[in-house]
C-alpha positions in Angstrom: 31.6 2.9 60.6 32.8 4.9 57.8 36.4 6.7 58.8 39.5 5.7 61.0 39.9 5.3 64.5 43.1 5.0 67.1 43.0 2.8 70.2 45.9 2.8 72.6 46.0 0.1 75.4 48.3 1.0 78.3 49.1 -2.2 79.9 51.4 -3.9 82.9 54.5 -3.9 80.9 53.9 -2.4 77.1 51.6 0.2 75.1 50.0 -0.8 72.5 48.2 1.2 70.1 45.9 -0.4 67.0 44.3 1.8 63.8 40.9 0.2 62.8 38.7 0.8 60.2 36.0 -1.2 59.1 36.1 -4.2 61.7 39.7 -4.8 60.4 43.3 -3.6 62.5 45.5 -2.2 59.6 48.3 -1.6 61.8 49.5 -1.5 65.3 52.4 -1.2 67.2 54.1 -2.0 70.8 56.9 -0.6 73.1 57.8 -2.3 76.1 57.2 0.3 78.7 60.0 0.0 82.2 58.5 -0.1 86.3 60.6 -0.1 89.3 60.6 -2.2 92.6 63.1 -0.4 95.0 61.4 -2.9 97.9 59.0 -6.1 97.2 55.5 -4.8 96.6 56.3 -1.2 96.0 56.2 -1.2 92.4 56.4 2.2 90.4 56.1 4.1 86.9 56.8 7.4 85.1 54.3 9.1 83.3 56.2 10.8 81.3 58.3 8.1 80.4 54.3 6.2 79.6 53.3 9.0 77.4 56.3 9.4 75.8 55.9 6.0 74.4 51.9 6.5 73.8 52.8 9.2 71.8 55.9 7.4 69.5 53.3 4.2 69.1 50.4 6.1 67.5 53.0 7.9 65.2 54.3 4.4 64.5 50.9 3.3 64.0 50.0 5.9 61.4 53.2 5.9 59.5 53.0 2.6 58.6 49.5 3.0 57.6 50.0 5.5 54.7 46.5 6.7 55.8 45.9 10.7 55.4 45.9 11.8 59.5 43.1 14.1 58.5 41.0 11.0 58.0 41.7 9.4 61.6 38.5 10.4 63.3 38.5 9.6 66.7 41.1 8.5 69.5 40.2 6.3 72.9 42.7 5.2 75.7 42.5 2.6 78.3 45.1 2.2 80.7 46.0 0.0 84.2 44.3 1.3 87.3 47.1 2.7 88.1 47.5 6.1 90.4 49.2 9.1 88.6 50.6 11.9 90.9 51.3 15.4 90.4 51.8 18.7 91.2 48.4 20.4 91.7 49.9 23.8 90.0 52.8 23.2 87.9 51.6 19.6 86.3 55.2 18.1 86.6 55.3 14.7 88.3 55.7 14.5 92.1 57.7 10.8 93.8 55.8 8.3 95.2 58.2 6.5 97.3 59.2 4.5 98.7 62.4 6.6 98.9 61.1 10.1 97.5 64.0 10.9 95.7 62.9 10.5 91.9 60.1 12.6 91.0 60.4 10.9 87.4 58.7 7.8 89.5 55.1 9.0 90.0 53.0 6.3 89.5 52.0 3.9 92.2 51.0 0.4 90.3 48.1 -1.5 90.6 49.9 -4.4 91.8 51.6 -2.6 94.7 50.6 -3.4 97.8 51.9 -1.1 100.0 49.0 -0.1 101.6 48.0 -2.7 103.5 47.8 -1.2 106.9 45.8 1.8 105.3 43.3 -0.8 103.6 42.7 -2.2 106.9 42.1 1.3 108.4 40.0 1.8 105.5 37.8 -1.1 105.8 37.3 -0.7 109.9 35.1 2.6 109.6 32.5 0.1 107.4 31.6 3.5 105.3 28.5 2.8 103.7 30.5 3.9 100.4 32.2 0.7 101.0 29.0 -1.9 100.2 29.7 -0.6 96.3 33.1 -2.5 96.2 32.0 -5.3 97.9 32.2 -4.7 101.1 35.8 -4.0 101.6 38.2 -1.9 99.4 41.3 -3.6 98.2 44.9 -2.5 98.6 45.0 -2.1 94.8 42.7 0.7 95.2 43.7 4.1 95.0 42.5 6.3 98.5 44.3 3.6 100.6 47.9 4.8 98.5 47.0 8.3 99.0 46.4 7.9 102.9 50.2 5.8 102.6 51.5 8.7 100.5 49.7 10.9 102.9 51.9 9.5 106.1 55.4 10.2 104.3 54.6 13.7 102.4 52.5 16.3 102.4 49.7 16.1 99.8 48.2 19.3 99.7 49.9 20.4 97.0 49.1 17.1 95.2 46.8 16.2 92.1 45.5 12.7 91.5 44.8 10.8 88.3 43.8 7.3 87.5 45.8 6.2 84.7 43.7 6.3 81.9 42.2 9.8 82.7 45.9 11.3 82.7 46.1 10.2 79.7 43.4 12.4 78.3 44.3 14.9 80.4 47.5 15.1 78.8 45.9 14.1 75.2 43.1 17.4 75.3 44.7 19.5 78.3 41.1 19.2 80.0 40.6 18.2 83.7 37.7 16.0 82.4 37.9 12.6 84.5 35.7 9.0 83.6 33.3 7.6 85.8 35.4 4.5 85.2 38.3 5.5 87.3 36.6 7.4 89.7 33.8 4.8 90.3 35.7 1.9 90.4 39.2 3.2 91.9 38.4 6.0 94.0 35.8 6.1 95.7 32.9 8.1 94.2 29.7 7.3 94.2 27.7 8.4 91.0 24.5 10.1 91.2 21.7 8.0 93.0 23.9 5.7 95.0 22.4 6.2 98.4 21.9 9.6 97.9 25.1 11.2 96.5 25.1 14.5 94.6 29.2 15.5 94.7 29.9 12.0 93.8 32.5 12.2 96.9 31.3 11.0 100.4 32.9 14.4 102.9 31.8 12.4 105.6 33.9 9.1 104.4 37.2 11.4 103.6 36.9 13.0 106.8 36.6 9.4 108.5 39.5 8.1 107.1 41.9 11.0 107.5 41.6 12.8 103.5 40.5 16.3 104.4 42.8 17.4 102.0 40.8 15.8 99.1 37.9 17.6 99.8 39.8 21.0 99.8 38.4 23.5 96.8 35.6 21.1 96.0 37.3 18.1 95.6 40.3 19.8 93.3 42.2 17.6 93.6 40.6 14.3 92.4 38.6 16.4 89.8 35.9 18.3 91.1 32.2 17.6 92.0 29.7 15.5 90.3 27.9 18.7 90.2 30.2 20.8 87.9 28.8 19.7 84.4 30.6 17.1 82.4 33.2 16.9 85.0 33.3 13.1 84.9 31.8 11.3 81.9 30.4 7.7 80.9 32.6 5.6 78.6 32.6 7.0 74.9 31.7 10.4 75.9 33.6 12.6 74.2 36.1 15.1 76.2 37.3 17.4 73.3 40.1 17.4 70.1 43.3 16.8 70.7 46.0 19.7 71.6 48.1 21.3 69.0 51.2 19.7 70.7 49.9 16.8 71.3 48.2 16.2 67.9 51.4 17.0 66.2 53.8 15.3 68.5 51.6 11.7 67.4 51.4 12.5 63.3 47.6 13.7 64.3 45.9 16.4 63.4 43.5 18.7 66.3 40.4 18.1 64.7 40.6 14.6 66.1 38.2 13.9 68.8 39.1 12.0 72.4 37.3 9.7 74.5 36.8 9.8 78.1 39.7 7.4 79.2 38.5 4.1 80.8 40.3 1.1 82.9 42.0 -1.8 80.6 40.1 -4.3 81.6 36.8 -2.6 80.8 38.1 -1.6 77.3 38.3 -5.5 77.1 34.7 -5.8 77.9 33.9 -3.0 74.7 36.0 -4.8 72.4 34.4 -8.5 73.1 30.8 -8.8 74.3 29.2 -7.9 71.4 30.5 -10.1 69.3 28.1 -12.5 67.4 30.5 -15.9 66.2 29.4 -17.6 63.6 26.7 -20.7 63.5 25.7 -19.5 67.0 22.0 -19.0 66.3 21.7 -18.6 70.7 24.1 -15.9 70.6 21.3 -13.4 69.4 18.9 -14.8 72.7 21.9 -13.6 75.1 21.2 -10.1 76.8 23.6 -7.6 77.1 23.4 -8.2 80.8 24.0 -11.7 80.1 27.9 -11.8 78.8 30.4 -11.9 81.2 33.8 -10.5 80.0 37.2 -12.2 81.3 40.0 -9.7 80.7 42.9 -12.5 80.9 46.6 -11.3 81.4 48.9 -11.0 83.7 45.6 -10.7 86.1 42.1 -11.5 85.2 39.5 -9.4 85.5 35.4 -10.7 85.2 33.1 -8.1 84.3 29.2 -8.4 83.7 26.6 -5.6 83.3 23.2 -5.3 84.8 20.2 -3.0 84.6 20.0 -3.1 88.5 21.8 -2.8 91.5 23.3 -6.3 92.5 25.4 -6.4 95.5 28.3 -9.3 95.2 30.3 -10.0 99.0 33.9 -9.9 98.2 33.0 -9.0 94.4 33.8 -5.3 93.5 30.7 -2.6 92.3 28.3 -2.4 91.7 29.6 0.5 89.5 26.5 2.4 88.3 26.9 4.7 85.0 30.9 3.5 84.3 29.5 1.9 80.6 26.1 2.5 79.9 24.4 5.1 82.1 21.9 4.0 84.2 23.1 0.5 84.3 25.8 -1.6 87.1 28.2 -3.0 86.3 30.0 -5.7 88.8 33.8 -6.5 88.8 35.3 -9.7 89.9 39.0 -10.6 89.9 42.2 -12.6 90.0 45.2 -10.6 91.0 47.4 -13.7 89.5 47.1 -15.4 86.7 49.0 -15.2 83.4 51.6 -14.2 86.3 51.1 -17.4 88.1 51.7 -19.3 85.2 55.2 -17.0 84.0 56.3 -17.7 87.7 55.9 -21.7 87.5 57.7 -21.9 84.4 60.5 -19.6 85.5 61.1 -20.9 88.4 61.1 -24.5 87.7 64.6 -26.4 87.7 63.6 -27.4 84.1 62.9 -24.1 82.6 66.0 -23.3 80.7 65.5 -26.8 79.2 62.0 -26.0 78.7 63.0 -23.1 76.3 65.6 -25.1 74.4 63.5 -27.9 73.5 60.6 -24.1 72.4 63.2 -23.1 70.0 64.0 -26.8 68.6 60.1 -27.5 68.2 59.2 -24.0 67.1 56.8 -23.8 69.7 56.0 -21.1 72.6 56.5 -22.3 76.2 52.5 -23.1 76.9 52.0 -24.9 73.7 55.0 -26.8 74.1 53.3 -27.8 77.7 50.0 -28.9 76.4 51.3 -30.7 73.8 53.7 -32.3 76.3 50.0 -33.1 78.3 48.7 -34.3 76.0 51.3 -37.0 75.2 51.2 -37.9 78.9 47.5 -38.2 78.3 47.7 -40.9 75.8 50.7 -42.2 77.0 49.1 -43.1 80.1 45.6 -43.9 79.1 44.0 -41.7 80.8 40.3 -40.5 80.2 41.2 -36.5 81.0 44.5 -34.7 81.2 43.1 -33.9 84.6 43.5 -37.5 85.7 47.6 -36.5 85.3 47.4 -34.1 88.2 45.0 -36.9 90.4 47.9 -36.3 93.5 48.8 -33.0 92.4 47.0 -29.9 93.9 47.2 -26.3 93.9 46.1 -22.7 95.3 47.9 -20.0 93.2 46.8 -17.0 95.2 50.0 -16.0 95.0 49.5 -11.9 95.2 46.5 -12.1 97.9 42.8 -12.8 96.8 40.7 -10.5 95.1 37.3 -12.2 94.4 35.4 -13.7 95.6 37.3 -13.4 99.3 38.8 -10.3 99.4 41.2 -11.7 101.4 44.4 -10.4 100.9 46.5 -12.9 102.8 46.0 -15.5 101.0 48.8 -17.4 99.8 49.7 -20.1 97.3 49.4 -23.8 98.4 50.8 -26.5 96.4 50.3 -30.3 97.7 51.5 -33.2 95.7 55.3 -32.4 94.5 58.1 -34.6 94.5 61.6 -34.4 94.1 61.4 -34.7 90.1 62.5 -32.0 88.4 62.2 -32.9 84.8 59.7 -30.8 82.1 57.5 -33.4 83.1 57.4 -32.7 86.3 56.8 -29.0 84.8 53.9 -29.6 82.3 52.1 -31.2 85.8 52.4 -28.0 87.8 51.1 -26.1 84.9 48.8 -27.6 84.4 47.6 -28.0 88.0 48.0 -24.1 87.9 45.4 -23.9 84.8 43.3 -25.9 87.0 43.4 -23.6 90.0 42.8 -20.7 87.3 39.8 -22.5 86.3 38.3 -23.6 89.4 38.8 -20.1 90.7 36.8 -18.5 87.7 34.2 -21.1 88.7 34.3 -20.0 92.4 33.9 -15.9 91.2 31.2 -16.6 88.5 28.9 -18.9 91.0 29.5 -15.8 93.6 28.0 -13.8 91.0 25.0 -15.8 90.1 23.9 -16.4 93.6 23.8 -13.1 94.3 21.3 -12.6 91.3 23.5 -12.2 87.8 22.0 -14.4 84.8 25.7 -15.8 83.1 25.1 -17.7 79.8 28.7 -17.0 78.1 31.9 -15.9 78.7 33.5 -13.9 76.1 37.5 -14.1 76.8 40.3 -11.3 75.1 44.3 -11.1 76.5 47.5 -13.3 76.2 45.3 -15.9 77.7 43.0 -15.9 75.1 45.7 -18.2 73.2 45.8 -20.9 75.5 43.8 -23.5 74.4 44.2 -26.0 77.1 43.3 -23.0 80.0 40.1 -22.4 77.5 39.0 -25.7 78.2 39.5 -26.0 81.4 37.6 -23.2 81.9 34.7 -23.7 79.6 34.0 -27.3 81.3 34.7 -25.8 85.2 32.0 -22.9 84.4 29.9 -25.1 82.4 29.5 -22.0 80.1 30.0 -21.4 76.5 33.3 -19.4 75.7 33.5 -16.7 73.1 37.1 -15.4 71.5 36.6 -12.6 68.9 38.6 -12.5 66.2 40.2 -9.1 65.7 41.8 -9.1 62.0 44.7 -7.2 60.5 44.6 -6.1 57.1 46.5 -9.4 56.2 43.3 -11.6 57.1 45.1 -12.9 59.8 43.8 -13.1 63.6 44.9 -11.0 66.6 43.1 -12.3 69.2 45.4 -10.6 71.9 44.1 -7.3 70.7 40.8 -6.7 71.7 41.7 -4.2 74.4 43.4 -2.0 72.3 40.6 -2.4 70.0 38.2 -1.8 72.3 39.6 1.7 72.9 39.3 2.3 69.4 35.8 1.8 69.4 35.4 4.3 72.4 37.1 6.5 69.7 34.2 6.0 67.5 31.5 6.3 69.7 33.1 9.7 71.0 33.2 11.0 67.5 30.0 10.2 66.8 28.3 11.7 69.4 30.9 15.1 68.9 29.6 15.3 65.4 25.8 14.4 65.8 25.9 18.1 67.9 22.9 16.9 70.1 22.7 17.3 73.8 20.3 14.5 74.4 22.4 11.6 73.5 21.1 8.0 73.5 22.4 6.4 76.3 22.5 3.2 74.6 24.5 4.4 71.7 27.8 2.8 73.0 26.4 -0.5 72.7 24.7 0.7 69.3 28.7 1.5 68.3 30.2 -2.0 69.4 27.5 -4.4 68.2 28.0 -2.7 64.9 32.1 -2.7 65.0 33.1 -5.9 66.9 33.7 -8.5 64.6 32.5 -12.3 64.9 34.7 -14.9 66.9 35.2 -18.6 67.7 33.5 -20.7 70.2 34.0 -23.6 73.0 30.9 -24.8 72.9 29.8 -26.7 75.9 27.7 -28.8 74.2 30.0 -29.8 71.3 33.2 -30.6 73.7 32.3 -30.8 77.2 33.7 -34.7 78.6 31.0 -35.9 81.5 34.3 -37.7 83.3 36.4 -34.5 83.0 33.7 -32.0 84.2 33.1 -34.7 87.3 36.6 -35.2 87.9 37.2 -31.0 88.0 33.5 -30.7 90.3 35.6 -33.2 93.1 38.7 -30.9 92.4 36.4 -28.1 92.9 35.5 -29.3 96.0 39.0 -29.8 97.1 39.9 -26.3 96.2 37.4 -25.0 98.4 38.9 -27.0 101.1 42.2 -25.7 100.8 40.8 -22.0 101.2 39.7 -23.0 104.4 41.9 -25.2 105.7 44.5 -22.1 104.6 42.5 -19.7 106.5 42.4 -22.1 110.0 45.8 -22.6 109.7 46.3 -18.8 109.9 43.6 -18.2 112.6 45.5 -21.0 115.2 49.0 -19.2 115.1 47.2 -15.9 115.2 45.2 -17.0 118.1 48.4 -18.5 119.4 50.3 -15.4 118.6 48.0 -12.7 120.5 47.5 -15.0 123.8 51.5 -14.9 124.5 
């Protein structure tokens, strides 16, 4: 598309923001952003501290650009899932805990886990509202920290954002939310799911002690479904940018803002439409057909359909959130580039590990697979999986989110030994890789035998880099995998920057529909947008380098993983049944 457009990408631990024009990224720029753990699993942001850095990246972005603001068209923002809280009159943050005294602090992450009692609570009514996120609602969910919040401080002077929507709200001044967040975080239930016409069940606040969010029409989570654009589909425009705020990010007002819309979703924009070359089947795959894998510090799966599916311990079906009138279905790992970071760190070897990085020139995880694949030859093996033959793992380290929405869950390892060498450290990587793997193979056969069609995952994030996780992954799933290749103006790849990308493409969309002046927009005209802007990629093909004796050896492994979820889960159930008979 002719013009220039501005993604920023919120994540865990940096913003990111990208300026794109014609399928190419001519600059970006990152700032670390800070979080807080006062006690283990209450983990905490500022939002001012957030936007502050939002705002210095885009200038960032543009003044290295030496493009004319008045030509930057369009804006989009994804951010974490992450609950924003403020007050409902004055706008200035309010603390979330766990000791109340900084109101700076007043965002509850993603990742915290506070709420577990609530979730339980939660999950005990069996709402019906609760069959659209699988059938239970997780901790990192956003009404179970509001009923925590609600149990320490009064709320009814609160106002609750999802992440990404603040961050519109704060770009246009406007209270207009996303479907997104509200779908897929909070609760709501869009338009012809069983029934609903506010979007908020009354009956499932009421049951699970929120009365105060239904006060003056649902004020405080952004109004009613039935107040007119009060919630929009991704790419729908939500207005120009402020005065302020244009001028405080080297923009200029006629700029036009997406609806906001959860990282991992932004992921899905900037990937599944990409076409790589020499893949003539590529063009036979549906829309409905791609499954996206948002891999960072967590992984999120995410694949569309033009029905509603129901998936047990798999989130959604989310109806409208990307394309209206289709579902879209989100699986999950709350632990993955995390689980890898925490394996290295930890291990006796790791300072050694990063000595021999800076000798070689090499990052950590390259160092690793090279270091596998030495062992490999060393030891004439006929996979790198035969290194780890005595050498298992679960990594749920942070609780299960899909496929068994089983919180408790913990990580398992069976197999070490005393060694402590970077040997001993390239085997429980990669037996980590192995779980991460196995466990995308667990999630995407949950999916398919509850009626999805999966013919190729399309991959973006830091994992995305990884080349010995890739291939894990492509011969555990048995499915081809699909990395776009975002270039900067330099021709080079940036393949960790399809996120931010994708935001910039919700940029586009939104302008275009802003400037086309018609009320009667073409619902598919998102999808129009990416297949048009998302540029080609590189494949694993299955067919090309899939190994019969590796993809046997990782279906026994599979089998063994399943085994350790439930002898895990038995273990558990005899002291608790020990525990509540004494």
């Amino acid at each position: 598309m002719d013009g220039y457009y501005i993604g920023v990408d919120v994540g865990t631990g940096s913003v990111r923001a990208c300026l794109v024009h014609d399928h190419l990224i001519l600059t970006q720029h990152e700032l670390e952003i800070p979080r807080e753990e006062l006690k283990p699993g209450y983990i905490t942001q500022s939002s001012t501290s957030i936007w502050n850095s939002v705002c210095q990246c885009v200038r960032n972005t543009i003044t290295e650009s030496n493009i004319d603001p008045k030509d930057i068209l369009g804006i989009g923002f994804d951010a974490t899932c992450s609950l924003v809280v403020v007050d409902k009159d004055t706008g200035l943050p309010l603390a979330v805990g766990p000791d109340f005294s900084d109101n700076d602090q007043n965002i509850i992450m993603w990742m915290d886990h506070r709420a577990r009692k609530e979730t339980d609570f939660i999950n005990s009514t069996q709402d019906k509202c609760l069959k659209y996120v699988g059938g239970k609602m997780s901790v990192e969910m956003e009404l179970p920290k509001i009923k925590w919040l609600k149990a320490f401080r009064s709320i009814k002077n609160a106002k609750f954002f999802d992440l990404p929507d603040y961050l519109t709200y704060k770009a246009t001044g406007k209270e207009t939310r996303s479907l997104c967040s509200a779908v897929c975080k909070q609760g709501m239930l869009p338009s012809g799911s069983d029934g609903s016409v506010d979007g908020w069940s009354t009956d499932f606040l009421e049951k699970i002690g929120l009365n105060e969010l239904i006060e003056d029409n649902f004020f405080s989570l952004g109004g009613s479904l039935k107040k007119k654009d009060s919630f929009l589909s991704a790419g729908q425009p939500v207005g120009c940018l402020s005065k302020v705020v244009a001028d405080d990010m080297g923009l200029t007002e006629s700029c036009i803002v997406s609806s906001g819309i959860i990282d991992a979703y932004a992921g899905w924009i900037g990937t599944v439409a990409s076409i790589p070359l020499n893949f003539k089947k590529n063009s036979d795959i549906k829309r409905t057909e791609r499954l996206a894998m948002v891999a960072g510090t967590s992984t999120c799966h995410i694949i569309m359909a033009d029905r509603q599916i129901m998936v047990p311990g798999v989130w959604g079906p989310y109806k409208d959130i990307l394309l209206p009138d289709f579902w879209v279905t989100e699986g999950g790992q709350s632990c993955t580039g995390a689980l890898l970071n925490h394996i290295l760190t930890t291990h006796p070897s790791y300072k050694e590990l990063i000595d021999a990085c800076q000798k070689s020139n090499q990052n950590p995880y390259d160092y690793l697979n090279n270091t596998l694949i030495k062992l490999l030859k060393e030891k004439s093996c006929k996979s790198v999986s035969d290194l780890t033959s005595d050498l298992f793992m679960y990594g749920d380290l942070h609780g299960n989110r899909s496929p068994l929405a089983d919180m408790e869950m913990r990580a398992v390892i069976i197999g070490q030994t005393l060694d402590t060498s970077i040997e001993s450290l390239s085997l429980l990587y990669l037996a980590a890789c192995e779980f991460i793997a196995l466990q995308t193979r667990h999630i995407i056969e949950t999916m398919i035998n509850s009626g999805h069609c999966i013919k190729a995952i399309y991959i973006s994030g830091s994992q995305v880099n990884n080349d010995m996780l890739i291939r894990l992954m492509m011969e555990s799933t048995g499915l081809d995998i699909i990395i776009p290749e975002h270039k900067t103006i330099n021709k080079s790849s940036s393949t960790n920057s399809a996120v931010a990308y994708g935001s910039a493409i919700l940029g586009m969309c939104a302008y275009k529909i802003f400037s086309s002046n018609r009320k009667d927009v073409d619902k598919h005209i998102l999808w129009d947008v990416m297949t048009k802007a998302t540029p080609a990629g590189k494949i694993y093909s299955v067919e090309k380098l899939s190994n019969d004796y590796e993809k046997g050896l990782l279906n026994v492994k599979y089998n063994i993983y399943l085994d350790m979820i439930k002898t895990q889960r038995k273990y558990r159930d005899l002291v608790k049944k020990y525990q509540m008979s004494n």
